[in-house]
N, CA, C and O atoms as CSV, one atom per row, in Angstrom:
chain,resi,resn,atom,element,x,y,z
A,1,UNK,N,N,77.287,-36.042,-43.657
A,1,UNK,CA,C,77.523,-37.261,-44.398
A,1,UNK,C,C,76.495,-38.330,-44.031
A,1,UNK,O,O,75.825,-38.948,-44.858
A,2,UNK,N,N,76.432,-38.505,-42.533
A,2,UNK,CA,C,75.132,-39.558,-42.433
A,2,UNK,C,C,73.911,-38.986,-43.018
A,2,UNK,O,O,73.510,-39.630,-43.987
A,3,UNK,N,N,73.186,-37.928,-42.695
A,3,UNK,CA,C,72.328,-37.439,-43.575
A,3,UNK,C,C,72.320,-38.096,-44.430
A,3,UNK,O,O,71.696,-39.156,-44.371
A,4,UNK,N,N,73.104,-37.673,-45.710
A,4,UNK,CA,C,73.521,-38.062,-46.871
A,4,UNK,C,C,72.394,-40.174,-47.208
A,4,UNK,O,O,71.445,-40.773,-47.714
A,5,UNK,N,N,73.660,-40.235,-46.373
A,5,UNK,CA,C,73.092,-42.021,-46.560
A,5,UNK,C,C,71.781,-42.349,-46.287
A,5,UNK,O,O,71.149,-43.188,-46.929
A,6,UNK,N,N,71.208,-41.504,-45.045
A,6,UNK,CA,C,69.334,-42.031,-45.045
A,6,UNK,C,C,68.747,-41.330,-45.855
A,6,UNK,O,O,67.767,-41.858,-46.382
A,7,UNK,N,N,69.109,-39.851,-46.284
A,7,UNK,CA,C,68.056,-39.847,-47.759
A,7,UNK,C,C,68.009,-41.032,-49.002
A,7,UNK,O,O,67.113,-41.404,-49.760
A,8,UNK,N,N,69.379,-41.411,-48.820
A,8,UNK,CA,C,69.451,-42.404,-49.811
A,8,UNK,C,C,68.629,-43.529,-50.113
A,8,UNK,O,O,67.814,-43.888,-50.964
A,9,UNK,N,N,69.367,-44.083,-48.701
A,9,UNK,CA,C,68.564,-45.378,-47.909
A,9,UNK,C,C,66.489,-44.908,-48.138
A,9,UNK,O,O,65.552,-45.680,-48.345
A,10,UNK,N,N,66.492,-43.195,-47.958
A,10,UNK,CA,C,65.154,-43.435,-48.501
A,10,UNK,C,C,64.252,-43.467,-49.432
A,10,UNK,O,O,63.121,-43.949,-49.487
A,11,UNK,N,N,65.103,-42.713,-50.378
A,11,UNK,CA,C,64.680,-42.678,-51.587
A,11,UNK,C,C,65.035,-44.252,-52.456
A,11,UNK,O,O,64.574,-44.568,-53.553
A,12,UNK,N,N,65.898,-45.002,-51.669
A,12,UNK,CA,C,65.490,-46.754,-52.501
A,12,UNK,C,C,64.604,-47.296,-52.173
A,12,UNK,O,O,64.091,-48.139,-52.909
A,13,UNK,N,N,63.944,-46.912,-50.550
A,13,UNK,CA,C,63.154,-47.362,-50.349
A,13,UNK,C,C,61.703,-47.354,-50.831
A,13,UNK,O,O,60.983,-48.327,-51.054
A,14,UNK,N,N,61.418,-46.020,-50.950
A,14,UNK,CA,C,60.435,-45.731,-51.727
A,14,UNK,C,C,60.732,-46.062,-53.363
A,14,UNK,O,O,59.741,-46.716,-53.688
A,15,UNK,N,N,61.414,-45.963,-54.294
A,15,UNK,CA,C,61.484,-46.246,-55.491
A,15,UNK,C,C,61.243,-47.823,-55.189
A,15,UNK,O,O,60.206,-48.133,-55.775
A,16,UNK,N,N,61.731,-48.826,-54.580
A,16,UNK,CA,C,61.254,-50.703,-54.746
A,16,UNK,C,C,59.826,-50.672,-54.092
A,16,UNK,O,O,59.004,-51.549,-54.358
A,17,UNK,N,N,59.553,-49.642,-53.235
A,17,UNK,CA,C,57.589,-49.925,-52.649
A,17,UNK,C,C,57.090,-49.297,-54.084
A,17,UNK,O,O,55.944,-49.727,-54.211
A,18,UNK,N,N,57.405,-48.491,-55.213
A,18,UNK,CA,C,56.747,-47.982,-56.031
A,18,UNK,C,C,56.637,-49.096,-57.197
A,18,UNK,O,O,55.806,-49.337,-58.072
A,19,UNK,N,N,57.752,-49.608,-56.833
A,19,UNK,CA,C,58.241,-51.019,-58.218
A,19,UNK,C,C,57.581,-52.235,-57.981
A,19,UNK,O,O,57.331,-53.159,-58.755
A,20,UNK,N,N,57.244,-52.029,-56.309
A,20,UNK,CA,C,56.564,-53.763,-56.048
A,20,UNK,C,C,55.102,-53.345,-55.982
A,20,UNK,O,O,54.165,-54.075,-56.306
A,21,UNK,N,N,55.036,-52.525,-55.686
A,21,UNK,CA,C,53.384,-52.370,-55.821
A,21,UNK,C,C,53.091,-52.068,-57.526
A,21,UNK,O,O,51.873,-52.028,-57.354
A,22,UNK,N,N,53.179,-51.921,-58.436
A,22,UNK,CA,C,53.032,-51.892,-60.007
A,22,UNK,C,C,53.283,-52.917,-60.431
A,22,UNK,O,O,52.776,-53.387,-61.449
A,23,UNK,N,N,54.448,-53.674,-59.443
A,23,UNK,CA,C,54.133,-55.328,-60.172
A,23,UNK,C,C,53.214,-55.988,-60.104
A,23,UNK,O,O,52.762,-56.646,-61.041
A,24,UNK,N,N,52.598,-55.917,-58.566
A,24,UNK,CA,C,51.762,-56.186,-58.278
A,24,UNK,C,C,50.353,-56.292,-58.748
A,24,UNK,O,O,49.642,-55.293,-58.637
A,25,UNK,N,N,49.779,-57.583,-59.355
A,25,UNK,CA,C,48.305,-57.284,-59.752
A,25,UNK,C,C,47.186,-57.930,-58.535
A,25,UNK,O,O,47.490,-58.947,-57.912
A,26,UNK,N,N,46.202,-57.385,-58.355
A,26,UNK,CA,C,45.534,-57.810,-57.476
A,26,UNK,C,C,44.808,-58.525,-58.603
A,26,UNK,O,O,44.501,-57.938,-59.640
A,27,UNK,N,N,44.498,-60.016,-58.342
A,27,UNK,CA,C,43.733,-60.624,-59.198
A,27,UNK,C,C,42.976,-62.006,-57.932
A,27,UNK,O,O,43.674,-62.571,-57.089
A,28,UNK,N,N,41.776,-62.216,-58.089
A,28,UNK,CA,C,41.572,-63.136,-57.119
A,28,UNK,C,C,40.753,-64.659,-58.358
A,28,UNK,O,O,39.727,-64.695,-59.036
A,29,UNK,N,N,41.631,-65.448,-58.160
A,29,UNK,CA,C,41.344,-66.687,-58.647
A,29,UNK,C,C,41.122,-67.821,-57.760
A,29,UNK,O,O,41.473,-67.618,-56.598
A,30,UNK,N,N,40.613,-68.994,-58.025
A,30,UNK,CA,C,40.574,-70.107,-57.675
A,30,UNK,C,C,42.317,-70.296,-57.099
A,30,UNK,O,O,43.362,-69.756,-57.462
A,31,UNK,N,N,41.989,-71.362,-56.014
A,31,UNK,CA,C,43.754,-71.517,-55.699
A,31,UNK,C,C,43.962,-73.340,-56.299
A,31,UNK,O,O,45.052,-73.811,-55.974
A,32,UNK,N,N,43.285,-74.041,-56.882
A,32,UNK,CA,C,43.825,-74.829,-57.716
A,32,UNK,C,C,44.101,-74.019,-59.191
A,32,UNK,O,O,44.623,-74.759,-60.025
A,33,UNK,N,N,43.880,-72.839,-59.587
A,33,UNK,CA,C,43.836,-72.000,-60.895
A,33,UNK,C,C,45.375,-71.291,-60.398
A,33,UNK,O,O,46.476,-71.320,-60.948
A,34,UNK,N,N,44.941,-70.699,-59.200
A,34,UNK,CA,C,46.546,-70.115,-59.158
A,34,UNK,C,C,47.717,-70.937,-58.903
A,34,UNK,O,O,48.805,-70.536,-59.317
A,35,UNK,N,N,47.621,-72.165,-58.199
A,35,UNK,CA,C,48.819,-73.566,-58.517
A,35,UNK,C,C,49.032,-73.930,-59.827
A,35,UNK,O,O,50.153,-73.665,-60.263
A,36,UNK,N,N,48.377,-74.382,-60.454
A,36,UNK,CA,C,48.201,-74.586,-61.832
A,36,UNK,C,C,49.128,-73.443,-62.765
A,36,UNK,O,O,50.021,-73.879,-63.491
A,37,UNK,N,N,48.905,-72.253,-62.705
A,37,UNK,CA,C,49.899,-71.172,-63.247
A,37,UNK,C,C,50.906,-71.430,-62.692
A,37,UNK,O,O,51.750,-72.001,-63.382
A,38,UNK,N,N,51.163,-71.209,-61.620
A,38,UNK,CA,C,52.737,-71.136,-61.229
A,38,UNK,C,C,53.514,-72.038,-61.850
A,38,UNK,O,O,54.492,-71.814,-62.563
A,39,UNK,N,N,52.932,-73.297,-61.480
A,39,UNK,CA,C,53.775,-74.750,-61.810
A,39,UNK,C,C,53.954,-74.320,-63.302
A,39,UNK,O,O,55.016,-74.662,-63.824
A,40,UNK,N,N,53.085,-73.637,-64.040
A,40,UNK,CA,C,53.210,-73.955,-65.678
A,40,UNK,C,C,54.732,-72.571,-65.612
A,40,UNK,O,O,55.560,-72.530,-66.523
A,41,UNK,N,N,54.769,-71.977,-64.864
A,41,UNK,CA,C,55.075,-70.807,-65.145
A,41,UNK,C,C,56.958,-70.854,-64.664
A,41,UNK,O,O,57.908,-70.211,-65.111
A,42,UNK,N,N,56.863,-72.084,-63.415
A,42,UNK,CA,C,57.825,-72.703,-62.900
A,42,UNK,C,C,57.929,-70.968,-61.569
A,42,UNK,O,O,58.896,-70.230,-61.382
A,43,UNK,N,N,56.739,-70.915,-61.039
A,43,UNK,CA,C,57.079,-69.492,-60.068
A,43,UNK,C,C,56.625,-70.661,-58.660
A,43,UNK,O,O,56.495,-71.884,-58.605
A,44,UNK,N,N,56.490,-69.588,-57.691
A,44,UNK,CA,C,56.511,-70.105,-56.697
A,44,UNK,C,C,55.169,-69.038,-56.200
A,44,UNK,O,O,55.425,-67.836,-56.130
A,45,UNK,N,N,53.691,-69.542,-55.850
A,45,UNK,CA,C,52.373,-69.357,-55.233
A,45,UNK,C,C,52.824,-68.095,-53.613
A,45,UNK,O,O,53.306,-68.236,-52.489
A,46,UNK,N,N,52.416,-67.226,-54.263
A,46,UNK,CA,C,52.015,-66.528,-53.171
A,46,UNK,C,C,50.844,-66.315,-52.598
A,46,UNK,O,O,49.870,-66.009,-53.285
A,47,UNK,N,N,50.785,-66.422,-51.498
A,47,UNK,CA,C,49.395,-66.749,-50.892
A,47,UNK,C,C,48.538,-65.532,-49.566
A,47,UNK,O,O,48.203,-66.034,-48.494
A,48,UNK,N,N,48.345,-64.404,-49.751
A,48,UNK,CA,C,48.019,-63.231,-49.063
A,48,UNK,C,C,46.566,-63.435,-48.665
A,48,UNK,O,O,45.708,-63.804,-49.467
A,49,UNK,N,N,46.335,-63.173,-47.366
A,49,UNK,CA,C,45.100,-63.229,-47.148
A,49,UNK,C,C,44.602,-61.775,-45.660
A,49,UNK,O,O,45.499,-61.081,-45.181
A,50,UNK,N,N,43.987,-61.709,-45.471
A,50,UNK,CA,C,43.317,-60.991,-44.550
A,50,UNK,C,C,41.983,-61.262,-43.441
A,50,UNK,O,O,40.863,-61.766,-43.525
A,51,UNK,N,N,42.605,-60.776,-42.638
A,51,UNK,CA,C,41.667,-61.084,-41.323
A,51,UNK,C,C,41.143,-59.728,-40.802
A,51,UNK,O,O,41.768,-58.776,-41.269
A,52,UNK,N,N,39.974,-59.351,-39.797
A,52,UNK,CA,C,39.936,-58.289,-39.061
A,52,UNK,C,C,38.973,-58.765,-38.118
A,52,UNK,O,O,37.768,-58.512,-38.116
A,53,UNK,N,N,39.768,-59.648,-37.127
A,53,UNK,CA,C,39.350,-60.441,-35.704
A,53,UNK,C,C,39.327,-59.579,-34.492
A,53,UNK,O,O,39.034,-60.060,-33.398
């Protein structure tokens, strides 16, 4: 029966990483261009960046 529940538990997991990454567009704009959308859009700016220090 536990079995049972972590295949579960894994197969949702993988089906929402398959759903958020396809939502996902990689697009790189200006960040007064990407404020500007949101506000029109009424979303809220996500802001991802990368380092390799």
């Amino acid at each position: 029966m536990r079995s049972k529940a972590h295949i579960g538990k894994l197969i949702l997991l993988a089906a929402m990483t398959i759903m958020a990454s396809s939502a996902m567009a990689s697009e790189f704009t200006s960040f007064d261009e990407a404020l500007g959308q949101a506000k029109a859009q009424n979303k809220m700016l996500v802001i991802d960046f990368y380092t390799d220090w």
